[in-house]
One Martini backbone bead per residue (centre of mass of N, CA, C, O) as a GRO file, in nm:
protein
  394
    1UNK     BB    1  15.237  14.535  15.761
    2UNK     BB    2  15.556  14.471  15.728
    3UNK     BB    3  15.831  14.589  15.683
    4UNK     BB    4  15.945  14.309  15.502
    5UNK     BB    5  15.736  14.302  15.353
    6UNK     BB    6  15.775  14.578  15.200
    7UNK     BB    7  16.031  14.554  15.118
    8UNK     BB    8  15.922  14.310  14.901
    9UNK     BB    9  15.738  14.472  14.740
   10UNK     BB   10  15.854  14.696  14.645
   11UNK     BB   11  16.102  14.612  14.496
   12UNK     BB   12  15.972  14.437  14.324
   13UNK     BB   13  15.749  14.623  14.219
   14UNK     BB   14  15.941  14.794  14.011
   15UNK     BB   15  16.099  14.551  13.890
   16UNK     BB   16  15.859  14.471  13.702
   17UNK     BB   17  15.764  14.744  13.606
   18UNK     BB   18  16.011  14.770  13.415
   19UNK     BB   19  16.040  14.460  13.268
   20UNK     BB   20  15.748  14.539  13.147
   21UNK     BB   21  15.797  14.821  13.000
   22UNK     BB   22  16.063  14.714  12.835
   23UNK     BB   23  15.842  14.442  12.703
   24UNK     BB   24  15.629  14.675  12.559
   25UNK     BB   25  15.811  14.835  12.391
   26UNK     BB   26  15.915  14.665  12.206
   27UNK     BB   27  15.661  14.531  12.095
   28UNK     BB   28  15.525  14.785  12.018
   29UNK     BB   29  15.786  14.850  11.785
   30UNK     BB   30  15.670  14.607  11.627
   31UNK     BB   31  15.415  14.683  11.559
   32UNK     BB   32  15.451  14.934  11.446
   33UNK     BB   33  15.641  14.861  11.255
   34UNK     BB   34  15.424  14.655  11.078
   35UNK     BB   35  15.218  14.887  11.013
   36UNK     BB   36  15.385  15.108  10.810
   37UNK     BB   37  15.315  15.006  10.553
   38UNK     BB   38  14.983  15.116  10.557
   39UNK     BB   39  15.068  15.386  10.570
   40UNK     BB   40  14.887  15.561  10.319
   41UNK     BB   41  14.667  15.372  10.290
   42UNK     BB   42  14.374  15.575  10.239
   43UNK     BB   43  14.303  15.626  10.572
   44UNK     BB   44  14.608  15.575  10.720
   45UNK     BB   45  14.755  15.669  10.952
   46UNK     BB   46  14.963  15.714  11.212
   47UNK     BB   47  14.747  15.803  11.415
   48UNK     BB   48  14.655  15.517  11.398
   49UNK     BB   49  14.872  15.302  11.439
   50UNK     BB   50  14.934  15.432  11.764
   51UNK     BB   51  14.667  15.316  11.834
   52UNK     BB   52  14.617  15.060  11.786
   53UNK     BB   53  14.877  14.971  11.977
   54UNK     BB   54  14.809  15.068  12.239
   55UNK     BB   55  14.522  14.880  12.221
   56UNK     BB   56  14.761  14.645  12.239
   57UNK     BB   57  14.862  14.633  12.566
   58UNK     BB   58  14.693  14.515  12.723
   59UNK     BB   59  14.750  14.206  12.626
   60UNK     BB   60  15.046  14.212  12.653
   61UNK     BB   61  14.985  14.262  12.974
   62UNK     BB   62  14.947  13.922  13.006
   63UNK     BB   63  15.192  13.817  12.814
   64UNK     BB   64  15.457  13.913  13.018
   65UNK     BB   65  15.427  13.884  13.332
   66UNK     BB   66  15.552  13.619  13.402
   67UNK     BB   67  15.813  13.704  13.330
   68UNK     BB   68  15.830  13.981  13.481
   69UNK     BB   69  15.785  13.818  13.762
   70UNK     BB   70  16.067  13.656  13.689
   71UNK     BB   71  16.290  13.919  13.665
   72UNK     BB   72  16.232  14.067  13.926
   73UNK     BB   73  16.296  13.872  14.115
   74UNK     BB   74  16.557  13.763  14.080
   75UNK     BB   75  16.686  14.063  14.091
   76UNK     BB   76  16.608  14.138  14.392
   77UNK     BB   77  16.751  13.856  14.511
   78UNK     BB   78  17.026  13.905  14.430
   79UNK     BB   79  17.071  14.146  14.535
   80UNK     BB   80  17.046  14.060  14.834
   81UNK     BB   81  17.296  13.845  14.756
   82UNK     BB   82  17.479  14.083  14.728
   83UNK     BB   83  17.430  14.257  15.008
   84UNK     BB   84  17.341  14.043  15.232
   85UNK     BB   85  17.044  14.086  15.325
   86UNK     BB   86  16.932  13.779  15.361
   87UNK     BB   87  17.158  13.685  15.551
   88UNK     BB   88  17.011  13.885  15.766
   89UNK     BB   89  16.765  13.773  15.758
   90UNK     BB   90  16.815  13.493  15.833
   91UNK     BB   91  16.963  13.574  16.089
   92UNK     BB   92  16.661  13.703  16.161
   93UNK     BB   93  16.481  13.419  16.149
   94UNK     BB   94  16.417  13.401  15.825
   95UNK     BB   95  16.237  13.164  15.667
   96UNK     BB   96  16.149  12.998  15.368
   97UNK     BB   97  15.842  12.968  15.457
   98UNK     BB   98  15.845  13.353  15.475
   99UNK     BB   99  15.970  13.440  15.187
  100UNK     BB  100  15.718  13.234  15.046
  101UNK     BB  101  15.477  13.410  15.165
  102UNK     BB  102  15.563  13.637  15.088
  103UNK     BB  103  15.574  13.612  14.766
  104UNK     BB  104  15.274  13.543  14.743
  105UNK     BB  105  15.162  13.796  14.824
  106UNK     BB  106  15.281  13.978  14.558
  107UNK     BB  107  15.197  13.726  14.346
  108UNK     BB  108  14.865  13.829  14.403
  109UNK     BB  109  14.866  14.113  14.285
  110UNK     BB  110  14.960  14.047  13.986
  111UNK     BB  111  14.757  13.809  13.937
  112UNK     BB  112  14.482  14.064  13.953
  113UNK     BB  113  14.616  14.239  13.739
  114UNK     BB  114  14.634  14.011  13.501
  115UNK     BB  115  14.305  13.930  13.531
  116UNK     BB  116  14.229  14.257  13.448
  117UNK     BB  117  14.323  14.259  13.185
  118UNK     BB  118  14.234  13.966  13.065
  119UNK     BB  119  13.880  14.033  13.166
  120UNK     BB  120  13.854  14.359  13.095
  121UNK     BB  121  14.049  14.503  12.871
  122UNK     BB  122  14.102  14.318  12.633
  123UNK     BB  123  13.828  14.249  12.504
  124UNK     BB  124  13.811  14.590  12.456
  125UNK     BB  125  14.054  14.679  12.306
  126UNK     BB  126  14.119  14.448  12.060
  127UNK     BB  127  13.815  14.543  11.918
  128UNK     BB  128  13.927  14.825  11.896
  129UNK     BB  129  14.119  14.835  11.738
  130UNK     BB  130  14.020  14.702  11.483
  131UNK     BB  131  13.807  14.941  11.433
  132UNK     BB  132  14.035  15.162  11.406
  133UNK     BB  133  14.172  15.006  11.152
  134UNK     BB  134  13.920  14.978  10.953
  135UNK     BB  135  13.795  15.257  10.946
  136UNK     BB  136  14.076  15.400  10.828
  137UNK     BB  137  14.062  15.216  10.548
  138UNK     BB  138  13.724  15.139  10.488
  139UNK     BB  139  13.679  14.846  10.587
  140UNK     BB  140  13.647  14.531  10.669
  141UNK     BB  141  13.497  14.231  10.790
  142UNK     BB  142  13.604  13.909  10.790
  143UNK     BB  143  13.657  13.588  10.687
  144UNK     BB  144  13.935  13.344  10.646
  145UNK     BB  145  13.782  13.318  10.374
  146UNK     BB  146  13.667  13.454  10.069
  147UNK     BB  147  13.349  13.410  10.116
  148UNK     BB  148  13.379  13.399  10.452
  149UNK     BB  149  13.189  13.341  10.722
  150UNK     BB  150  13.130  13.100  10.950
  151UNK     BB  151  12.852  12.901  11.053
  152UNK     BB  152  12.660  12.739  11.323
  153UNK     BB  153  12.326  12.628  11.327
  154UNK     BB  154  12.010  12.594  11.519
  155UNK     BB  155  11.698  12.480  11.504
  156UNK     BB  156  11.365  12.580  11.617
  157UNK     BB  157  11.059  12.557  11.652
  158UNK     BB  158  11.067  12.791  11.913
  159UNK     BB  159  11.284  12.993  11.801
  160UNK     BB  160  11.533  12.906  12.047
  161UNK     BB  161  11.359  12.713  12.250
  162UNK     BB  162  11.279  12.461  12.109
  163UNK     BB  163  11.372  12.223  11.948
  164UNK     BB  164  11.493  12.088  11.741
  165UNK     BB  165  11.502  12.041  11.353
  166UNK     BB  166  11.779  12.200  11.268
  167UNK     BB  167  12.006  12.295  11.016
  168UNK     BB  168  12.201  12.637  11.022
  169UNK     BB  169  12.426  12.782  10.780
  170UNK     BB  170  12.636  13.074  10.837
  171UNK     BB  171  12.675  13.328  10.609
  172UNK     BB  172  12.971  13.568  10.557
  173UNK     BB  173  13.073  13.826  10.362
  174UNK     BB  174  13.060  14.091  10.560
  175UNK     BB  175  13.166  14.260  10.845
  176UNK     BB  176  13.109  14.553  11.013
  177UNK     BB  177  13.250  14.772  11.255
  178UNK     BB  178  12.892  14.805  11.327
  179UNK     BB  179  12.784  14.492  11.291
  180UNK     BB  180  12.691  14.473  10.976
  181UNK     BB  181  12.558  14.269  10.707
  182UNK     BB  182  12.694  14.140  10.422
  183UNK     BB  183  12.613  13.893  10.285
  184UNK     BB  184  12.353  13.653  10.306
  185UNK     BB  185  12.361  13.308  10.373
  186UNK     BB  186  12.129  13.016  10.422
  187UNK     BB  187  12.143  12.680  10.497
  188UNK     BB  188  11.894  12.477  10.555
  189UNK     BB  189  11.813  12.165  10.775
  190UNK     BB  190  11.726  11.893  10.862
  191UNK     BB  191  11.769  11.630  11.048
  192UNK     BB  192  11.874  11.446  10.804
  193UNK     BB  193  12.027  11.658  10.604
  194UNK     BB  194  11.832  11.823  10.410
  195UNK     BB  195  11.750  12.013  10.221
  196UNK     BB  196  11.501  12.337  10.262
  197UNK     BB  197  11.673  12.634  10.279
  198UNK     BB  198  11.744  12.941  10.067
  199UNK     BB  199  11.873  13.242  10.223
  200UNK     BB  200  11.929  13.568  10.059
  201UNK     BB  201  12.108  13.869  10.178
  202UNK     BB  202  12.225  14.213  10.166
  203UNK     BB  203  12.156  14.247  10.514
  204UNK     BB  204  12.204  14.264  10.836
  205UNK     BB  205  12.062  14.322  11.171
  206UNK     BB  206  12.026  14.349  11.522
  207UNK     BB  207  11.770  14.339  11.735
  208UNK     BB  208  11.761  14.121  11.965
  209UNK     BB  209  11.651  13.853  12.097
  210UNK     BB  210  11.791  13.649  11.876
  211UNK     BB  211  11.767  13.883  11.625
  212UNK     BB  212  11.717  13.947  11.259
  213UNK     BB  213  11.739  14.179  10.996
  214UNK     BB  214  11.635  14.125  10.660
  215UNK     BB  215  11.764  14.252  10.361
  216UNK     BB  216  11.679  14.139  10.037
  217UNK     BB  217  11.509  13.857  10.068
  218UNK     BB  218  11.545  13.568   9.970
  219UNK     BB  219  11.337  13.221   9.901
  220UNK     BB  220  11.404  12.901   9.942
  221UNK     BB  221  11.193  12.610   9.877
  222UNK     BB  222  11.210  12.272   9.944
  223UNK     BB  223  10.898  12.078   9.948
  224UNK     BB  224  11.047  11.827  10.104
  225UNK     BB  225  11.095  12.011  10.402
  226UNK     BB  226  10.768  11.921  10.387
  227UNK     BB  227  10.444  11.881  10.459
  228UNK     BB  228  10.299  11.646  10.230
  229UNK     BB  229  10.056  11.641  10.025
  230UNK     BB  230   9.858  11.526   9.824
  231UNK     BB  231   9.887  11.410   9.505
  232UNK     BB  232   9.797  11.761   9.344
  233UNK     BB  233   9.818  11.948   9.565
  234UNK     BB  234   9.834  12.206   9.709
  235UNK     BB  235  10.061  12.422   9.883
  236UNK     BB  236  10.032  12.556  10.162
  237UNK     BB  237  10.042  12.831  10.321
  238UNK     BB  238  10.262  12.802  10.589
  239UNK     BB  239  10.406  12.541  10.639
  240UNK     BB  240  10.514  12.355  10.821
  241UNK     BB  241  10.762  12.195  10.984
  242UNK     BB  242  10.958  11.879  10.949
  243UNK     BB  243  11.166  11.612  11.022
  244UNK     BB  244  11.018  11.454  10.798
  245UNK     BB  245  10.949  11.213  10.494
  246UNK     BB  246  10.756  11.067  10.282
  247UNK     BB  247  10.881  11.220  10.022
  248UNK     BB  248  11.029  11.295   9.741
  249UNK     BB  249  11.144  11.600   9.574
  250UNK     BB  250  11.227  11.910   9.352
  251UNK     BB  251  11.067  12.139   9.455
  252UNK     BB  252  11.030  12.488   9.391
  253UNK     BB  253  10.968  12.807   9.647
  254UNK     BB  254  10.983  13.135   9.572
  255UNK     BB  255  11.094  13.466   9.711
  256UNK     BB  256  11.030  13.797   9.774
  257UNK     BB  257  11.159  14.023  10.033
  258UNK     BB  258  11.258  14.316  10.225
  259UNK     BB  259  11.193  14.120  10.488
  260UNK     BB  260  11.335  13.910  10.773
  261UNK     BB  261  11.308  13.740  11.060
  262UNK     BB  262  11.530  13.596  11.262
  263UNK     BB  263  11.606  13.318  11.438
  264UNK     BB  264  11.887  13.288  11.660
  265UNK     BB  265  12.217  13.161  11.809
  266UNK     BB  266  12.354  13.415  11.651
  267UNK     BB  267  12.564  13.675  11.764
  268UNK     BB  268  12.725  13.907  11.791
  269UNK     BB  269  12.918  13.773  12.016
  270UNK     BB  270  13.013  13.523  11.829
  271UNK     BB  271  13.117  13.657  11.584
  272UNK     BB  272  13.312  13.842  11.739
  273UNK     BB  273  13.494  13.571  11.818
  274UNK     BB  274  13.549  13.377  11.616
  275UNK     BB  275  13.730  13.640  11.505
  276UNK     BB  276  13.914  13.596  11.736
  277UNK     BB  277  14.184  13.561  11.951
  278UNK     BB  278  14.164  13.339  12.215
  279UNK     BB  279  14.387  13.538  12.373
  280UNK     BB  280  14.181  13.810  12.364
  281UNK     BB  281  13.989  13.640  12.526
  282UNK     BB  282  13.780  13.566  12.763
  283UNK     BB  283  13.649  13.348  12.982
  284UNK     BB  284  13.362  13.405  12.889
  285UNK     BB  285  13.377  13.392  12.578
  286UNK     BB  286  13.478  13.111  12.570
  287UNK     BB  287  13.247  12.970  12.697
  288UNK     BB  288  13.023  13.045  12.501
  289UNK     BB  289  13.134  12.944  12.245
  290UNK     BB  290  13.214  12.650  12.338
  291UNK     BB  291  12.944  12.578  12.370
  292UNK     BB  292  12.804  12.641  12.081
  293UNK     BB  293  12.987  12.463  11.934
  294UNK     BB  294  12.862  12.172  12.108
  295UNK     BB  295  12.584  12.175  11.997
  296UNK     BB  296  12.694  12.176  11.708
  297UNK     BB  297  12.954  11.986  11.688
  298UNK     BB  298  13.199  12.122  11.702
  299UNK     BB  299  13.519  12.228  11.754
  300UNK     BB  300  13.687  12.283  12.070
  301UNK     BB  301  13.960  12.221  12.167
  302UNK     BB  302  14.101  12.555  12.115
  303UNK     BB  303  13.925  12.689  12.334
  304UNK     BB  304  13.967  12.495  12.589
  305UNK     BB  305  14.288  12.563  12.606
  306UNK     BB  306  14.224  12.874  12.662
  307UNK     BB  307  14.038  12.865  12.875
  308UNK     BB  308  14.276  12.727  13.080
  309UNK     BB  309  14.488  12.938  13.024
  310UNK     BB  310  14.327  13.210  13.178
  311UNK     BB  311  14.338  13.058  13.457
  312UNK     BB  312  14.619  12.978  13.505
  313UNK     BB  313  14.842  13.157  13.383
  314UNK     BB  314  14.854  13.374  13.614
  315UNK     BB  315  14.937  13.148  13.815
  316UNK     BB  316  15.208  13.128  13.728
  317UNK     BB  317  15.341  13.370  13.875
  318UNK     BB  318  15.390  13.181  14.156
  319UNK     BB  319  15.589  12.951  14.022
  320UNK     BB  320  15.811  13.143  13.958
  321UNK     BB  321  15.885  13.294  14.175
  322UNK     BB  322  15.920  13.018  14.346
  323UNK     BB  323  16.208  13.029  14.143
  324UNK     BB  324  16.344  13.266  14.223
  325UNK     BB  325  16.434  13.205  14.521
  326UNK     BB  326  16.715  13.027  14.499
  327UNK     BB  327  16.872  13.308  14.414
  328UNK     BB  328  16.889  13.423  14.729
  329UNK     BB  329  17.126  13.198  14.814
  330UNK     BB  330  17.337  13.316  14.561
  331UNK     BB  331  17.585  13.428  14.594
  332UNK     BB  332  17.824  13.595  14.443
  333UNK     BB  333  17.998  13.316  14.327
  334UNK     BB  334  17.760  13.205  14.153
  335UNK     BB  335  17.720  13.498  14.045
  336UNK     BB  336  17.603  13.752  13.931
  337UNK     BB  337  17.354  13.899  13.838
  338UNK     BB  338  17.322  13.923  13.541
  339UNK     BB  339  17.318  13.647  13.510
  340UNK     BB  340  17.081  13.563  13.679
  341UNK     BB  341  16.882  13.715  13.463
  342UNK     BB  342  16.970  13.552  13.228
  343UNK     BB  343  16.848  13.285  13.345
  344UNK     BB  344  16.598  13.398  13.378
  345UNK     BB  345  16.522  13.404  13.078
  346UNK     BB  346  16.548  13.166  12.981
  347UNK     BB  347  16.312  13.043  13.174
  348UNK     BB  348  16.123  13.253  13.039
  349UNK     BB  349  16.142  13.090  12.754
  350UNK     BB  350  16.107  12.814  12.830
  351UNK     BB  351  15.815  12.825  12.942
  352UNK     BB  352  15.658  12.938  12.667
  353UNK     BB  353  15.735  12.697  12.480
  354UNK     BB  354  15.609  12.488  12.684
  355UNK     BB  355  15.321  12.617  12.641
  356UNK     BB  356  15.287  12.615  12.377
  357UNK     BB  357  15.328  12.349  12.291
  358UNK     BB  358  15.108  12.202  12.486
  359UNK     BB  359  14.868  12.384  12.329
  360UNK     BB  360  14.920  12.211  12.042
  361UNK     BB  361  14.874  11.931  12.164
  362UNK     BB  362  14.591  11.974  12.264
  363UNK     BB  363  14.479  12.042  11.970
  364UNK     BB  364  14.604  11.751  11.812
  365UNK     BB  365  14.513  11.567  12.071
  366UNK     BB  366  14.334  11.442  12.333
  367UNK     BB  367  14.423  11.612  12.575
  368UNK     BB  368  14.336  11.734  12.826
  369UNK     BB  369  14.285  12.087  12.853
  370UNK     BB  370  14.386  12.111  13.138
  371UNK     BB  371  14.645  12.005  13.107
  372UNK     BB  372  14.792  12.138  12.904
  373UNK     BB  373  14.716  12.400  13.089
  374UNK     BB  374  14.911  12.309  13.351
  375UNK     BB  375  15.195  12.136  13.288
  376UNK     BB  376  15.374  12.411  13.288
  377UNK     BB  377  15.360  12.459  13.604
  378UNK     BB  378  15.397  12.212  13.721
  379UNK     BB  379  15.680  12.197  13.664
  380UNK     BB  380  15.794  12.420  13.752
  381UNK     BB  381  15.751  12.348  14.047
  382UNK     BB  382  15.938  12.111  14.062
  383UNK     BB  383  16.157  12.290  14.023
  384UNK     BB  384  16.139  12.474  14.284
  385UNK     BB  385  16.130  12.244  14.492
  386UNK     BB  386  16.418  12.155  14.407
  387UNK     BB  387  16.542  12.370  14.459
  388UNK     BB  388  16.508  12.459  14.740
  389UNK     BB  389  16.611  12.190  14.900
  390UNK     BB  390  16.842  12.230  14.785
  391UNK     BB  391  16.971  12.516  14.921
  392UNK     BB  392  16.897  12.402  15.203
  393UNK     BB  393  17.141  12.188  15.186
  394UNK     BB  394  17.375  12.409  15.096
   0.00000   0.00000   0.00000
């Protein structure tokens, strides 16, 4: 690395890590603001507060890096041109794409901090974070409705692996923060979505190999979802499931078990992704939910947006940081630092707006996904390259 090199990298990354402790700190201490009313309520006390609030900490540091890497850059440019630093850099042969190919390589270290956090720590703390902050209250988890948390599975003849034969909704009245199930409700359809059978339990835990153990297990058969004897002839037990039906009946035949093994393409891992923000989620995990949406048959828009969101939103470091470039061009005349940094800000404001607003489009029109969620640094760097060319002509 060139003496040149290391002097842009150093400084930059200072000033990022300034720009990003100081928006970290405001966040954190919002956050922190907000649990306050629910201390004392329950076991939650102030010390399960200050973790919540720390263990989402790596989330925000996803959240706020492309900003702080465009007011870091800013300021060291300005710097640098309020020093005539740069201009003495300019005078000794560094052009401005030796400039942009340095900010390039220390906007690869950001852009790699940034994936590393968006992908493997946040994923991890996030769900940490609500299980220390639930386990504190004595309280569950559950699904955005009164009812509980929905899902939908598909049934298939052989396991998870044999053909499809049918669909089922599965209701889940609460999610404990150590994975168990309480109040399962199983709504089971044919091909034709005609019911077949409605199978309730106090409980249910993950077995692995997709199977679930159903315990306190109520089975209610609607005698039309099975394969019809001859009419007088009684129901053989453990009738094959049918996908097709010869005649409709009324006739239904409950069970009680102690237990039952479900097989499900249901896992902890989907459940738990389900009920989380997406904002939090890595892109494995949304492509495996998006996934299973799909076959599904349910809507994936918004998941679709966040997944191309979190592939490209790191990449926008490097589009910004390339806005930041044409700071460096613009003397003490032209506004002092304060300023610039400023505008830096404005910026870093608009940028995030412009990204919501497309994210809230992508979920709302038919826009692919990928536009949605690349059309703000697309434009912003149109906008860098436009700034560039000015500053070169003048």
């Amino acid at each position: 690395m060139s003496i040149l090199q290391r002097y842009f990298a150093v400084n930059i990354l200072q000033a990022v890590a300034f720009v990003a402790v100081a928006f970290l700190a405001l966040i954190s201490f919002m956050d922190l603001t907000a649990e306050l009313p629910s201390v004392g309520k329950g076991g939650y006390e102030f010390e399960h507060a200050l973790m919540y609030v720390l263990l989402l900490v790596p989330g925000n540091v996803y959240q706020v890096m492309p900003v702080a890497a465009l007011i870091g850059t800013i300021y060291t440019m300005a710097q640098f041109a309020s020093s005539s630093e740069f201009t003495i850099m300019r005078a000794s042969s560094m052009s401005t794409r030796m400039a942009a190919w340095m900010l390039f390589k220390v906007g690869i270290v950001l852009v790699l901090i940034t994936f590393v956090f968006g992908e493997l720590i946040t994923p991890r703390t996030a769900p940490l974070a609500e299980r220390v902050r639930l386990a504190a209250k004595g309280s569950t988890m559950s699904g955005e409705f009164r009812s509980g948390m929905w899902t939908k599975d598909s049934i298939h003849a052989e396991g998870v692996k044999g053909p499809v034969i049918g669909t089922r909704f599965f209701n889940v009245r609460q999610v404990r923060s150590d994975g168990q199930l309480v109040d399962v409700r199983l709504y089971e359809f044919d091909a034709n979505m005609r019911m077949r059978a409605l199978i309730t339990a106090n409980g249910g835990s993950y077995r692995g190999n997709n199977t679930w153990r159903l315990t306190g297990v109520t089975e209610t058969m609607f005698t039309n979802s099975r394969v019809l004897p001859a009419p007088g002839a009684p129901v053989p037990q453990g009738q094959s499931v049918a996908a097709t039906f010869g005649q409709e009946t009324s006739a239904v035949a409950t069970r009680k078990l102690d237990s039952l093994d479900l097989a499900s393409e249901i896992t902890p891992k989907i459940l738990s992704v389900s009920r989380s923000d997406p904002e939090r989620m890595s892109a494995n995990e949304l492509a495996v939910y998006t996934r299973h949406l799909a076959e599904n048959r349910q809507e994936t828009g918004r998941f679709k947006v966040a997944f191309w969101k979190k592939l490209i939103d790191p990449l926008s470091i490097l589009v910004l940081m390339a806005l930041a470039l044409p700071f460096a061009y613009l003397h003490t005349r032209s506004g002092g630092v304060s300023l610039k940094i400023f505008v830096g800000i404005m910026i870093g404001v608009g940028f995030l707006l412009l990204n919501a607003l497309f994210s809230n489009l992508g979920v709302l029109t038919a826009l692919p996904a990928f536009f949605t969620a690349a059309a703000p640094s697309l434009l912003f760097l149109l906008l860098a390259i436009g700034a560039l060319m000015w500053v070169e002509r003048h």
